[in-house]
FIMARDO-914108 format. One record per residue (C-alpha): residue in three letters; y, x, z. Coordinates in nm, 3 decimals, decimal comma. Each point is the difference from the previous one (the first is absolute). Example, Ala and Ser with C-alpha at 12.3 -4.5 7.8 and 13.67 -1.06 7.14 Angstrom:
! residues 2
resn = ALA	v = -0,450	u = 1,230	w = 0,780
resn = SER	v = 0,344	u = 0,137	w = -0,066
! end
This chain:
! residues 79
resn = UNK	v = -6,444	u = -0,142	w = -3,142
resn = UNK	v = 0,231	u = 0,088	w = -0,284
resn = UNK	v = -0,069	u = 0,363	w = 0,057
resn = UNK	v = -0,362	u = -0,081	w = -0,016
resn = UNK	v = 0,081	u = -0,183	w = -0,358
resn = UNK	v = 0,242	u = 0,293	w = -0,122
resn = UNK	v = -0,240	u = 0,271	w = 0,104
resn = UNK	v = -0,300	u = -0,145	w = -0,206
resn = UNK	v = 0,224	u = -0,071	w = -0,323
resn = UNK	v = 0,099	u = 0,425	w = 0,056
resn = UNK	v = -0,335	u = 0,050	w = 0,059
resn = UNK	v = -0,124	u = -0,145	w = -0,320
resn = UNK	v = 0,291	u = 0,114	w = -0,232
resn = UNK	v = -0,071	u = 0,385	w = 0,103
resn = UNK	v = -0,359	u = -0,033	w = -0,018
resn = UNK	v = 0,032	u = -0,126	w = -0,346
resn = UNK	v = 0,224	u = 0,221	w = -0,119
resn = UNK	v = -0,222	u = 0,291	w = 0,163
resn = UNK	v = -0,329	u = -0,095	w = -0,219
resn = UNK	v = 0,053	u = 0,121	w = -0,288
resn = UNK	v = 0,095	u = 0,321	w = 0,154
resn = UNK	v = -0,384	u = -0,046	w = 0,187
resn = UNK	v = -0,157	u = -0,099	w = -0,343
resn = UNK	v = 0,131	u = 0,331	w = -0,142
resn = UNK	v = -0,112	u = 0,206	w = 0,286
resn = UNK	v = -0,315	u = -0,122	w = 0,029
resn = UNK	v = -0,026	u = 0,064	w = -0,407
resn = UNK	v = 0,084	u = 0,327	w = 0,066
resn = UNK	v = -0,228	u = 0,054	w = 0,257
resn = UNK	v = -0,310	u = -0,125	w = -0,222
resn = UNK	v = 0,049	u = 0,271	w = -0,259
resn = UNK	v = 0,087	u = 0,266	w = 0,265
resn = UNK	v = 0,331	u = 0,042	w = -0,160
resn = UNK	v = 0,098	u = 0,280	w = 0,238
resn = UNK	v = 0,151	u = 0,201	w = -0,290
resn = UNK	v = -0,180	u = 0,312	w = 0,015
resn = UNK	v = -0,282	u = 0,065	w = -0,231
resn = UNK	v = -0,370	u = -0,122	w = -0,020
resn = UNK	v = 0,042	u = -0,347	w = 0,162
resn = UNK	v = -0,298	u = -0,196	w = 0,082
resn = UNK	v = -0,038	u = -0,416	w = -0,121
resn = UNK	v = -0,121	u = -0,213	w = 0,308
resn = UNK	v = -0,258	u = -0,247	w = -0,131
resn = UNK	v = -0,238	u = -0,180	w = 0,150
resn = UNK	v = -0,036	u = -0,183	w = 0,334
resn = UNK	v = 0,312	u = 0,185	w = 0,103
resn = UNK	v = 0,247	u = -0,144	w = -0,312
resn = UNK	v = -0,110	u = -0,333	w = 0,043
resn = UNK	v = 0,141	u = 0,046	w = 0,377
resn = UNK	v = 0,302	u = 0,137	w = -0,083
resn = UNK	v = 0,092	u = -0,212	w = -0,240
resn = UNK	v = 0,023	u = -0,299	w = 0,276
resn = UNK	v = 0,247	u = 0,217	w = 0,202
resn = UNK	v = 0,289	u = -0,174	w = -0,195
resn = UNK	v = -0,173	u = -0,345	w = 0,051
resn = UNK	v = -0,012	u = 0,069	w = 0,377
resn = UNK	v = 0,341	u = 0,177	w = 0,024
resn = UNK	v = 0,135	u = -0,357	w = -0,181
resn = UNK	v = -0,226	u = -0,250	w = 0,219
resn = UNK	v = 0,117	u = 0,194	w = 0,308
resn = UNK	v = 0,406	u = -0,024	w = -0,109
resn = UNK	v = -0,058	u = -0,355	w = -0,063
resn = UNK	v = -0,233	u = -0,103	w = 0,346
resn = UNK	v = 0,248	u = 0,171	w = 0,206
resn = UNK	v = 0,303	u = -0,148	w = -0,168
resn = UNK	v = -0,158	u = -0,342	w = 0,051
resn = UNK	v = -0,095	u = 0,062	w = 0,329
resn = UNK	v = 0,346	u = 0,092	w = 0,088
resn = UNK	v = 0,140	u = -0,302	w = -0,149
resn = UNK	v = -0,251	u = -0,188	w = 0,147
resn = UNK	v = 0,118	u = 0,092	w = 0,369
resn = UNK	v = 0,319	u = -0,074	w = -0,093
resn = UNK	v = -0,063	u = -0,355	w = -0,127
resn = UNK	v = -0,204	u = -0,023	w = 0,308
resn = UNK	v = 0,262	u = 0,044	w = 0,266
resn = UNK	v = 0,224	u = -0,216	w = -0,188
resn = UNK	v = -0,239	u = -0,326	w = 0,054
resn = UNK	v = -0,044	u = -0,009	w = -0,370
resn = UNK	v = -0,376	u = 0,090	w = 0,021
! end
């Protein structure tokens, strides 16, 4: 139970101090910042998708946090 409880709170507190580190990537990664020469803007259909990448990457940290919690709070009769 309280591993269940510990595991979400680690869960969470990495997850939110990864997303930044996403939200950069992923900024990177729409203006092909590869560092050579002659990179190539993605517009379109295909921005608009990877700009929800970090909204996923956050709603996925925080359903699977909860979920762990959750299980926890479960087995303790609490829920």
């Amino acid at each position: 139970m309280l591993g269940n409880l510990i595991g979400g709170f680690i869960v969470i507190l990495i997850g939110a101090t990864l997303a930044p580190t996403v939200a950069d990537q992923v900024q990177a990664g729409q203006v092909n910042d590869s560092g050579g020469t002659g990179g190539v803007n993605i517009t379109g259909a295909n921005a608009s998708i990877l700009d929800l990448t970090t909204l996923f990457y956050c709603l996925a940290v925080a359903s699977t946090g909860i979920g762990l919690a959750t299980v926890g709070l479960r087995q303790a009769g609490l829920m």
